[in-house]
C-alpha positions, 0 to 999 in steps of 0.5 A, spaced: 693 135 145 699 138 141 698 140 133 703 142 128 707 147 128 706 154 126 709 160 125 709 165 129 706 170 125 699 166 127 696 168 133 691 163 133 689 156 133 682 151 132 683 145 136 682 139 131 679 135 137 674 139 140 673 145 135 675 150 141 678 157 139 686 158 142 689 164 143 697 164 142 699 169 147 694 168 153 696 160 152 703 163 153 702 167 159 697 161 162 703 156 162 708 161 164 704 163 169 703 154 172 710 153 171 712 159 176 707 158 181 709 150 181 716 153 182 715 157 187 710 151 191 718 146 190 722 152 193 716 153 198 717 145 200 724 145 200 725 151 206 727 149 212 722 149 218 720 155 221 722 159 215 717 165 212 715 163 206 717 170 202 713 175 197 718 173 192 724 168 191 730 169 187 734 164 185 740 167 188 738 167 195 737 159 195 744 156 193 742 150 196 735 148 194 735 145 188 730 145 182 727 139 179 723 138 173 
């Protein structure tokens, strides 16, 4: 569910629906923290057979993978 904007000094929020308590930054870092690990799951299906997987990807090293939302 998505609720009013708010103003950044706002840390917090109460769900309308389900009464639950969010907390702005933790909710940041959850949705980066998904949004990271569903590229890194993209770039590790576009590598090439036969290829590690390496610790860590940068988008430099793969010009030819192209990142789709």
């Amino acid at each position: 569910m998505i609720g009013p904007k708010l103003d950044l000094a706002v840390r917090g929020w109460s769900c309308g629906g389900c009464g639950a308590e969010h907390d702005r930054d933790v909710n940041a870092a959850r949705n980066l923290r998904d949004e990271g690990m569903r590229l890194y799951e993209l770039v590790a299906s576009a590598l090439p057979p036969g290829r590690a997987m390496p610790s860590m990807i940068r988008a430099s090293e793969m010009p030819d993978v192209v990142l789709t939302a």
